[in-house]
C-alpha positions in Angstrom: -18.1 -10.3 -64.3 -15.4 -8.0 -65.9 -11.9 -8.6 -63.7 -11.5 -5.1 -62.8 -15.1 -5.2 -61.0 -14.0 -8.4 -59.4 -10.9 -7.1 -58.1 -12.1 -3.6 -56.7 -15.3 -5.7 -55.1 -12.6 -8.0 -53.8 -10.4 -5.2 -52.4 -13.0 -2.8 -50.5 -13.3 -6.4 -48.2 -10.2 -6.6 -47.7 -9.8 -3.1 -47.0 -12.8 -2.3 -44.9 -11.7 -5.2 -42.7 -8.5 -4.0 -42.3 -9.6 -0.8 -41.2 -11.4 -2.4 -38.4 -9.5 -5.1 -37.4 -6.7 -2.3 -37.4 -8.6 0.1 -35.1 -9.4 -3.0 -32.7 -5.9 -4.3 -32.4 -4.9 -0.3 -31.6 -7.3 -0.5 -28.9 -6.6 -3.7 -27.2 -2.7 -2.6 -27.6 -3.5 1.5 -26.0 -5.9 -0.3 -23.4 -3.1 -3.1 -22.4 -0.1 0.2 -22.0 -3.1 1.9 -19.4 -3.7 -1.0 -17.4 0.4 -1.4 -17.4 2.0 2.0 -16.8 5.4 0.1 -16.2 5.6 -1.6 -19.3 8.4 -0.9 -21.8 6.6 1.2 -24.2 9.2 1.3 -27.0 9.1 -2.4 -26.7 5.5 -2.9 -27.0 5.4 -0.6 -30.2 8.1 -2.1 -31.8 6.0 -5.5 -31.1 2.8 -4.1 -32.4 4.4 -3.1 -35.4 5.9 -6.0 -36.0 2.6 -8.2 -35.7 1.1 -5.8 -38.4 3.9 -6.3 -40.2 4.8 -2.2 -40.7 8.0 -0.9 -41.5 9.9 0.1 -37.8 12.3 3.0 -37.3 15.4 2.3 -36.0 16.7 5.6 -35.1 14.7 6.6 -32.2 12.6 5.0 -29.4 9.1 4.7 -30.3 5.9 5.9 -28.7 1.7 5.6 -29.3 1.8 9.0 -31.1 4.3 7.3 -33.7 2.2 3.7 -33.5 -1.2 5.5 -34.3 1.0 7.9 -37.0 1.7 5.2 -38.9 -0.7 2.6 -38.3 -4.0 4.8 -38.0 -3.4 8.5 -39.5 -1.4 7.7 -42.4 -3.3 8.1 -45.5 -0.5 7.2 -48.4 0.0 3.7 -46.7 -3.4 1.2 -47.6 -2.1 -1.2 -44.3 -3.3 2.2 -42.2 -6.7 2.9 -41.0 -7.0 6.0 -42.6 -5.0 4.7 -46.0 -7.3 1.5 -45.8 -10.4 3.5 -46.3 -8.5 5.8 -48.9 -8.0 3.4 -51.3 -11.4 1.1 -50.3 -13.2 4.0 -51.5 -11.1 4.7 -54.4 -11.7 1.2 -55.6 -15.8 2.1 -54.9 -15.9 5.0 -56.6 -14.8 2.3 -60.0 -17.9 0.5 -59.2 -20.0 2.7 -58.3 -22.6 0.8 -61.1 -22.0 -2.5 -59.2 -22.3 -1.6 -55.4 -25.5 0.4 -54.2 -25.4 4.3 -53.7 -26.0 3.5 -49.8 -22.7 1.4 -49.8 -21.0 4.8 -51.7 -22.2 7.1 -49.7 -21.3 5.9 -46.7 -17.3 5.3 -47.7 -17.5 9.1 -49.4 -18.6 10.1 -45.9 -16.1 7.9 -43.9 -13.4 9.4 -46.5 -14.2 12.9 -46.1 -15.2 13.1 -41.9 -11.7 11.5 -41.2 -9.6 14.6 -41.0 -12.4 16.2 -38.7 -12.2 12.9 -36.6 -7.9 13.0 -36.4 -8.7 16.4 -35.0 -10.9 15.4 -32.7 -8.8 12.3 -31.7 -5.8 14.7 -31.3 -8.1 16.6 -28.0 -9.9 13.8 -26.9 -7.7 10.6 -27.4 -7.5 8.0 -30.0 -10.7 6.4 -29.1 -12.5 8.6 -30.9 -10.8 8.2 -33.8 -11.0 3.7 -33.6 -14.5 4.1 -32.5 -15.5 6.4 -35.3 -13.8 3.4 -37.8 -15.2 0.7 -36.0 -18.8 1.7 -36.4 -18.8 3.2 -40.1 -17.0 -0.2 -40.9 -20.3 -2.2 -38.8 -22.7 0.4 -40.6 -20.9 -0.5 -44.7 -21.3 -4.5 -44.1 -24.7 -3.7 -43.0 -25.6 -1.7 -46.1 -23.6 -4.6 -48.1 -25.7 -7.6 -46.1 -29.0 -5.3 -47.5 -28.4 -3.6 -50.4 -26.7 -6.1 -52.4 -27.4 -9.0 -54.6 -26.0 -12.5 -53.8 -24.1 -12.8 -56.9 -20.7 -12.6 -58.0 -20.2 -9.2 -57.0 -21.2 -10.3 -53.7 -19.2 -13.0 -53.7 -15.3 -11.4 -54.1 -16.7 -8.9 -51.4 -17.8 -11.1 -48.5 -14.3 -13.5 -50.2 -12.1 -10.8 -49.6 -13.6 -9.5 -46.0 -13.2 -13.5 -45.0 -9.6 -13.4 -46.3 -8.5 -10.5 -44.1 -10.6 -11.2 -41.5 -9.0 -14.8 -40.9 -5.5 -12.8 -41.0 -6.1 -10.3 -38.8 -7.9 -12.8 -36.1 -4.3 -14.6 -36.2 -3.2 -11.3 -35.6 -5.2 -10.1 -32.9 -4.3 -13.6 -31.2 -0.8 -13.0 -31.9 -0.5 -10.2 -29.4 -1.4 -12.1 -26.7 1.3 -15.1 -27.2 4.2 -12.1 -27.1 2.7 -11.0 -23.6 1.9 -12.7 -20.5 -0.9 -15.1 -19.8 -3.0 -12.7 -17.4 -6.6 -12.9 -17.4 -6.8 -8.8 -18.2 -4.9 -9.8 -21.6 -7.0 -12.3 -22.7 -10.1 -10.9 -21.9 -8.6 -7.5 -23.9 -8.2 -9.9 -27.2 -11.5 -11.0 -26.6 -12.7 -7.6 -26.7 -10.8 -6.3 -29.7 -12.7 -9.2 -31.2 -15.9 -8.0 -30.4 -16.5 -11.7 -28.8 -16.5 -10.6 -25.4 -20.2 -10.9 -24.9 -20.5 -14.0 -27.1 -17.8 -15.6 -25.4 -19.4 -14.8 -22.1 -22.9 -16.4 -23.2 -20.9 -19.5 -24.3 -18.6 -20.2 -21.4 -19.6 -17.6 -18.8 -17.3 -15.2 -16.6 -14.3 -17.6 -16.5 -11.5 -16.6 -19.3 -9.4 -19.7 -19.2 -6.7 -19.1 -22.4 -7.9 -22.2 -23.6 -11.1 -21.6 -23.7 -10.4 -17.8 -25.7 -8.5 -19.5 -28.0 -10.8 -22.2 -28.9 -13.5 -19.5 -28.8 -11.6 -17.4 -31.5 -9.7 -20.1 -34.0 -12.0 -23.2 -33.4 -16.2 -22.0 -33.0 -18.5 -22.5 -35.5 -21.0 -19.7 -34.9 -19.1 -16.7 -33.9 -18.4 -15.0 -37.3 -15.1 -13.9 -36.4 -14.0 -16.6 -35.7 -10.9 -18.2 -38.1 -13.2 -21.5 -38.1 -16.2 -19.7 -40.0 -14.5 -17.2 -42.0 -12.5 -19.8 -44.0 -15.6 -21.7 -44.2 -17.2 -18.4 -45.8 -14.2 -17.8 -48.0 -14.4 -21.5 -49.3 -18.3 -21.2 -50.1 -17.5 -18.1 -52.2 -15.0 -20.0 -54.1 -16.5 -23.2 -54.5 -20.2 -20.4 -55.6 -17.8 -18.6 -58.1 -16.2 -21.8 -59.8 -18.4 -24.4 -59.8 -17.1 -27.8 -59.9 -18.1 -31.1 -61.0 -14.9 -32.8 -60.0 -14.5 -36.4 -58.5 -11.3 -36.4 -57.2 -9.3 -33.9 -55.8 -9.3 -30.1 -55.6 -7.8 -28.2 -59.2 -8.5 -24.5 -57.5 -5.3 -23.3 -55.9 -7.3 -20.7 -53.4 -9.6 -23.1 -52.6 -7.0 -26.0 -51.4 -4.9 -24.1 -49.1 -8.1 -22.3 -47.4 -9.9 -26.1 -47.5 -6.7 -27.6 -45.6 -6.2 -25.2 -42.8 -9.9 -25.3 -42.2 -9.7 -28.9 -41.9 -6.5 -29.0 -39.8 -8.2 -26.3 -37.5 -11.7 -28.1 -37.6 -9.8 -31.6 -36.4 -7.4 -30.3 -34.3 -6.6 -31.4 -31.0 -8.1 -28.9 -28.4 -6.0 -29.8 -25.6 -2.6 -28.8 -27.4 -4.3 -26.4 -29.4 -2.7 -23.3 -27.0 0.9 -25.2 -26.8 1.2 -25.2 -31.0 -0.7 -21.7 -31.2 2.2 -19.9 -32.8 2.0 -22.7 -35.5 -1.8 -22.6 -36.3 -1.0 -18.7 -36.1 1.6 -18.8 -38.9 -0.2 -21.8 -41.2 -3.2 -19.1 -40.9 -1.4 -16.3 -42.9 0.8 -18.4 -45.4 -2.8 -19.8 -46.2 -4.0 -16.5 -46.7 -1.5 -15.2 -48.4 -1.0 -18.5 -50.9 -4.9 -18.0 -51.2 -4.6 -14.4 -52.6 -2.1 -14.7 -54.8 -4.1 -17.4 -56.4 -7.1 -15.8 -56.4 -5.1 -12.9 -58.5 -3.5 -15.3 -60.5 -6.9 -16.4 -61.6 -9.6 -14.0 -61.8 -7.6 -10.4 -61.4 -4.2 -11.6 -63.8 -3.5 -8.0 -64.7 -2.7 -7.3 -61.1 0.0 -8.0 -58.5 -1.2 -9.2 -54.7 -1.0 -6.9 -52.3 0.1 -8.4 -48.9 0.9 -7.8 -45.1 4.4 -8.0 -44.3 5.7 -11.7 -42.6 5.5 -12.5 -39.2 8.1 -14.6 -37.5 5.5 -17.0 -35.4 8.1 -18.4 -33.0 6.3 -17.7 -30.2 7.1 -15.3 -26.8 
C-alpha cells in the first residue's frame, strides 16, 4: 500500500476518535459545572484544557463559551471537534478509491451539516452540537466495520482509532483524579465512556472508583477499554508486519504498545487507583512513542502530529 494511503487511512482514525472522544469529555465536563453551580468555573476550564492539552489564555478568566470555542467550534485547529472532522475528511476525500462511497458520504455530510448544527447549538445548548458528533462518529465505524475489506487499509484505520482511543480513555480518566472522589463524578466518566450500561451489567448499581477504573483501563471485553484497544492496535501491527522472529521485538510501535499492555494486563488491582496518575501518563508517552514510530516507518515523508503533554502528578 502506497504511504500516502496508509497515512490518510491512518489519520481519519485518529481523527474520527478524537472528535468523539472530544465531544464526550465536553459533556462529562458541562454535565459535572450543572450538577456543581458553586464550582470555580475559570478553574475547571483552565483544567479541561489542560487535560486536552490546548493552548490556555492567560489574559482573561475563562468560561464554557471559550472551552467549547476552542475545543468544539474551532475549525483551523485538527485537536477541535469541528477541526477534527475538517481535516478527517480532507484526508478521505485523498482516498476516496480506497474507502467506500458510504464511508465518504457520510464525512461530506458531517463536514457540511456542522455549521447548521453550531447554529443550532448556539439556541439550544451544546448538547446538540456533541450529540450530533457523537452519533455521525458511531454511524462512520459502522459503515467502516461493513463496507470495508480486512486488509491493510483496514488495518492503519482501526490502528489509528485504537491509538487515540487508548489516549483519550487516559484522558477521560484524567478528569476524574483532578476532582473529587464523589460517586456523581465517576459515574459521569463512566458515561462519557459510553460504559455506563456495560459497567452496570458487569458490577451492578454500585460505582466503587475501583471498580470504574478497573472497568475502564483493565477489562477485556469492553472496547473502550485501554486493555483491548492496545490489544487491537498490537494485532494491526503484528497483521501489517509479519514476523518470524525468535527473540525479542525489532518493531518500535509494537514494543512500547506490547509493554504497557502487559504492565496494565499484570497489574496489581488493589493499587491500581493509588498509581492511576502513573498508568495515566505511561498510557500517552506509549502512545505518543508508538506514533512517531509508526511515521517513522510506514509514513517517513511526514512529521507526527501529537496532543500536547500532560503533567500526570495527580490532584
Amino acid at each position: 500500500m502506497l504511504s500516502r494511503i496508509a497515512e490518510s487511512l491512518f489519520w481519519i482514525g485518529r481523527y474520527i476518535e478524537r472528535a468523539d472522544d472530544t465531544a464526550r469529555i465536553l459533556d462529562a465536563f458541562l454535565g459535572r459545572l450543572l450538577e456543581d453551580p458553586w464550582a470555580d468555573e475559570d478553574g475547571a476550564c483552565r483544567s479541561l484544557m489542560s487535560i486536552l492539552g490546548a493552548p490556555i489564555p492567560q489574559d482573561r478568566r475563562l468560561t464554557t463559551g471559550d472551552v467549547l470555542e476552542l475545543l468544539a467550534f474551532d475549525a483551523e485547529d485538527p485537536s477541535a471537534i469541528s477541526g477534527a472532522i475538517v481535516a478527517a475528511r480532507d484526508n478521505a476525500r485523498g482516498v476516496r478509491e480506497t474507502i467506500s462511497s458510504e464511508m465518504w458520504e457520510c464525512l461530506n455530510v458531517t463536514w457540511h451539516t456542522l455549521a447548521s448544527r453550531r447554529v443550532a447549538a448556539e439556541r439550544l445548548g451544546p448538547t446538540v452540537f456533541l450529540s450530533y458528533v457523537r452519533e455521525r462518529a458511531a454511524v462512520l465505524a459502522g459503515l467502516a466495520e461493513s463496507t470495508m475489506s480486512r486488509d491493510d487499509g483496514w488495518r492503519f484505520l482501526v490502528l489509528g482509532r485504537s491509538l487515540e482511543r487508548v489516549d483519550m480513555t487516559a484522558r477521560l480518566l484524567s478528569i476524574q483524579t483532578h476532582t473529587s472522589d464523589e460517586v456523581t463524578g465517576w459515574r459521569t466518566v463512566l458515561r462519557s465512556c459510553g460504559a455506563d450500561e456495560a459497567f452496570l451489567r458487569t458490577h451492578g448499581g454500585t460505582f466503587d472508583p475501583q471498580r470504574v477504573t478497573e472497568f475502564l483501563l483493565l477489562d477485556r471485553l469492553f472496547p473502550r477499554s485501554a486493555l483491548h484497544a492496545l490489544g487491537t492496535a498490537e494485532q494491526c501491527l503484528i497483521d501489517l508486519a509479519p514476523t518470524t522472529e525468535r527473540a525479542g521485538v525489532t518493531d518500535a510501535a509494537r514494543r512500547p504498545i506490547g509493554q504497557i499492555r502487559t504492565r496494565l494486563e499484570y497489574a496489581d488491582t488493589t493499587t491500581l487507583l493509588a498509581e492511576l496518575p502513573q498508568h495515566l501518563g505511561a498510557l500517552q508517552q506509549t502512545c505518543a512513542t508508538a506514533s512517531a514510530a509508526i511515521t517513522a516507518r510506514y509514513f517517513p515523508q511526514s512529521t507526527p502530529v501529537t496532543w500536547g503533554t500532560v503533567a500526570w502528578g495527580g490532584s
